[in-house]
LUMKOLNU-12988 format. One record per residue (C-alpha): residue in one letter; y, z, x. Coordinates in Angstrom, 2 decimals. Layout:
{nuti = A | yy = Y | zz = Z | xx = X}
...
//
This chain:
{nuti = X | yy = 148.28 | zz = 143.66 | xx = 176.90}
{nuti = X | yy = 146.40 | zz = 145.19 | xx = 180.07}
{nuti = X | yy = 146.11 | zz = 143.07 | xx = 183.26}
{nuti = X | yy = 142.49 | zz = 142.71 | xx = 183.77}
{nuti = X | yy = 140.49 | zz = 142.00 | xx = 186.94}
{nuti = X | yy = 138.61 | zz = 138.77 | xx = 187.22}
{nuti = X | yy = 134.76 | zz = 139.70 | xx = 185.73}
{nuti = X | yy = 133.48 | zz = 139.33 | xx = 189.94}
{nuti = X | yy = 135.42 | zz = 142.04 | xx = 191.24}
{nuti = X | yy = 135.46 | zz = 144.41 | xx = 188.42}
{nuti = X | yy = 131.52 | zz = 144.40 | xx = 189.19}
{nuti = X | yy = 132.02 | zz = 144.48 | xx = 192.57}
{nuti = X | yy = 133.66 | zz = 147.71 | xx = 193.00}
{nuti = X | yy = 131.71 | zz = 149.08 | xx = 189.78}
{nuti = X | yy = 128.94 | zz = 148.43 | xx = 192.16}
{nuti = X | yy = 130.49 | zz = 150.20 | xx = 195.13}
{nuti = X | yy = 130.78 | zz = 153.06 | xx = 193.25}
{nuti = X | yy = 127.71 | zz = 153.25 | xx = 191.93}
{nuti = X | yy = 126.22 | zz = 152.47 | xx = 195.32}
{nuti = X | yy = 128.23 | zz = 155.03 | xx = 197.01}
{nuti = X | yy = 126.63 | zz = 157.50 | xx = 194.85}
{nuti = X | yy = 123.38 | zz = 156.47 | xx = 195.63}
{nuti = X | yy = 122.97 | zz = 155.03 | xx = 191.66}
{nuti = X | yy = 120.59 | zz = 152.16 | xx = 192.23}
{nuti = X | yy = 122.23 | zz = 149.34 | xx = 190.53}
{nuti = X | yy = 122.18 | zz = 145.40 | xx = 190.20}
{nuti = X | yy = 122.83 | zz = 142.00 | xx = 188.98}
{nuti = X | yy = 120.71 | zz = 140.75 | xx = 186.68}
{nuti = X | yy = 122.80 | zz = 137.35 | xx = 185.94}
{nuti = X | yy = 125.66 | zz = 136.30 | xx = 187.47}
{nuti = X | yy = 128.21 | zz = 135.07 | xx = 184.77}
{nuti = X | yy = 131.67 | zz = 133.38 | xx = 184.75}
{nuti = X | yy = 133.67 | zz = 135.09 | xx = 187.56}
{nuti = X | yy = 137.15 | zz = 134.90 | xx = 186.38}
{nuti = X | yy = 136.39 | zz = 136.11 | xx = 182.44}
{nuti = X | yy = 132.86 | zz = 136.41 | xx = 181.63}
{nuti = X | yy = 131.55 | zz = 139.47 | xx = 179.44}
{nuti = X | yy = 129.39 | zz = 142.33 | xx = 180.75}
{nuti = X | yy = 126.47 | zz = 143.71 | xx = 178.92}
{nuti = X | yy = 124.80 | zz = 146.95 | xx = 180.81}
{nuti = X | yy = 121.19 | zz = 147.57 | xx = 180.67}
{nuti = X | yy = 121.49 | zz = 151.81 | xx = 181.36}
{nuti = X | yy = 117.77 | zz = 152.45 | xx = 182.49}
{nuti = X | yy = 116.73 | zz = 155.61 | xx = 181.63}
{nuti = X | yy = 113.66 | zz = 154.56 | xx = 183.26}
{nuti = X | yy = 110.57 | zz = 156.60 | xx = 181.23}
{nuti = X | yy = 113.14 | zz = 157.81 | xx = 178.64}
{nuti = X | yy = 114.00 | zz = 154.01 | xx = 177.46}
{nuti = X | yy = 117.17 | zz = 151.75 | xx = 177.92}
{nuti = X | yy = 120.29 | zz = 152.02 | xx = 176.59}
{nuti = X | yy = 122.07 | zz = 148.61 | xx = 176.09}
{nuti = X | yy = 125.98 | zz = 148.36 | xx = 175.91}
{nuti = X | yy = 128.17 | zz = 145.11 | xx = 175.37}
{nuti = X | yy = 131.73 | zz = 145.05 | xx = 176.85}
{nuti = X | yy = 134.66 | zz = 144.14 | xx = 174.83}
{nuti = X | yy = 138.51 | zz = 144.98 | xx = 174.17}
{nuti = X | yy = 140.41 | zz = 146.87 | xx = 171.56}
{nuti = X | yy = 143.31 | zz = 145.82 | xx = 170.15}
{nuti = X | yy = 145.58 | zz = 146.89 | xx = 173.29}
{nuti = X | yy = 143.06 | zz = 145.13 | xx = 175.60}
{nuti = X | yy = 141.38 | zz = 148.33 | xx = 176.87}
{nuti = X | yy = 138.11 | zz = 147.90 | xx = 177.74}
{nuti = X | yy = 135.13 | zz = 149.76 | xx = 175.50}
{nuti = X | yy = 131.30 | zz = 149.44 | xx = 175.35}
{nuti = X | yy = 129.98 | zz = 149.16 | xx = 172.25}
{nuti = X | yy = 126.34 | zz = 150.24 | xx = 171.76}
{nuti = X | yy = 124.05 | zz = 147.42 | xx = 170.72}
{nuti = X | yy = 120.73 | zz = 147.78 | xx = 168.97}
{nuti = X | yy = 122.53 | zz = 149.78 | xx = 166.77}
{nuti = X | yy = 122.58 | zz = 152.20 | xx = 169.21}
{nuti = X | yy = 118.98 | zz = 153.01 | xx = 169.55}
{nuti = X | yy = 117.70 | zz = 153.55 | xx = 172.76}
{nuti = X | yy = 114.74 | zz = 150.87 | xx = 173.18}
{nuti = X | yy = 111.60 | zz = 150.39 | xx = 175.52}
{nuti = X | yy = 112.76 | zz = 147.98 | xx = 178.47}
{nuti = X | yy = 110.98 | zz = 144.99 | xx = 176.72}
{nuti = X | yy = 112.81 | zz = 145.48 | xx = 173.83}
{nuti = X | yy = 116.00 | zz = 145.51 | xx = 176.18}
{nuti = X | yy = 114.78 | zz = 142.50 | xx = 178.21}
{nuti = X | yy = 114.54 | zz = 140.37 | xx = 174.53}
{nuti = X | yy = 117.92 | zz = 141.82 | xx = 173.58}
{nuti = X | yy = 119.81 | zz = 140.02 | xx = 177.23}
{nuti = X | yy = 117.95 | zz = 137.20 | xx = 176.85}
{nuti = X | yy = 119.18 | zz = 136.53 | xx = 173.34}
{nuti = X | yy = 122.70 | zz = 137.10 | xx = 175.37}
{nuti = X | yy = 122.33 | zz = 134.97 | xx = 178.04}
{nuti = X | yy = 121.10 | zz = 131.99 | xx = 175.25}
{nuti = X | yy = 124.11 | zz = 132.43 | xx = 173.24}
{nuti = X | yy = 126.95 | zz = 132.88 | xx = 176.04}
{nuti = X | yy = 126.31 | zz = 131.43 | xx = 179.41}
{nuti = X | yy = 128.62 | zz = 133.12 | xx = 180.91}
{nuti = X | yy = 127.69 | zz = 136.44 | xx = 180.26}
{nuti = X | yy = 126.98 | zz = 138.88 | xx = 183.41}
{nuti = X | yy = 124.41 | zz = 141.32 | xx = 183.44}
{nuti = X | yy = 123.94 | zz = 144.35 | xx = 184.95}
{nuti = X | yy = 121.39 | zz = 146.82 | xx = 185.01}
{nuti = X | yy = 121.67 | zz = 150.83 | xx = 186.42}
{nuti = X | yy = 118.89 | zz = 153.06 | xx = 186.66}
{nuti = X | yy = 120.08 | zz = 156.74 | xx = 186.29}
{nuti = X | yy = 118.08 | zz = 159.52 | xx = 184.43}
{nuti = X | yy = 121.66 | zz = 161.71 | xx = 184.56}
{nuti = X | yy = 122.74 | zz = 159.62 | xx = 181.32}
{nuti = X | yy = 125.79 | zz = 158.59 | xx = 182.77}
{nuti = X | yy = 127.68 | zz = 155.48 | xx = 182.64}
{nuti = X | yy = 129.26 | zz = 155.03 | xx = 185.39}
{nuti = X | yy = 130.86 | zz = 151.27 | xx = 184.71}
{nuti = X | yy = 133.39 | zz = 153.83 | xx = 182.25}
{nuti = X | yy = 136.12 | zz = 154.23 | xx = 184.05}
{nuti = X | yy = 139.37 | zz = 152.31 | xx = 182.64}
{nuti = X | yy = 141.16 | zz = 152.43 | xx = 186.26}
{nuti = X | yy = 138.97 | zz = 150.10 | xx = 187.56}
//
């Protein structure tokens, strides 16, 4: 099993970094801090949003798995999607990144 972070400061530094690179980035719902989920909301901004749900493998690494069946939507579309989320868990966290370079930048397994 792979020690995990508490859900707060895994977003916290995610945020650093994506602040640090001058990625505009934020909170869209604060979840449980110790073990809630993450979903990302990857704006493309006029190319659509991508939408990608954290969970674990069966070692415990972390790996986002597309959602929407891995169609990239128009932000409503998105905005329905985390709502249906945040309805069902709670303690869910969300977090939204706008970045036309396609990258996801929460995909780093050091952190």
């Amino acid at each position: 099993m792979i020690a995990r972070l508490p859900t707060n400061l895994w977003v916290k530094a995610h945020i650093a970094k994506c602040s640090a690179l001058g990625v505009p980035v934020g909170v869209l719902h604060r979840g449980d801090p110790h073990s809630g989920i993450v979903v990302l909301k990857l704006n493309r901004l006029e190319a659509g949003c991508d939408i990608l749900v954290q969970g674990r493998n069966e070692r415990g690494a972390l790996v986002w798995q597309p959602a929407l069946e891995g169609r990239r939507v128009e932000e409503p579309e998105a905005d329905a999607f985390i709502e249906r989320q945040r309805q069902y868990d709670p303690d869910v966290w969300v977090i939204e990144v706008e970045d036309r370079e396609e990258r996801n930048l929460f995909e780093n397994p050091k952190m």
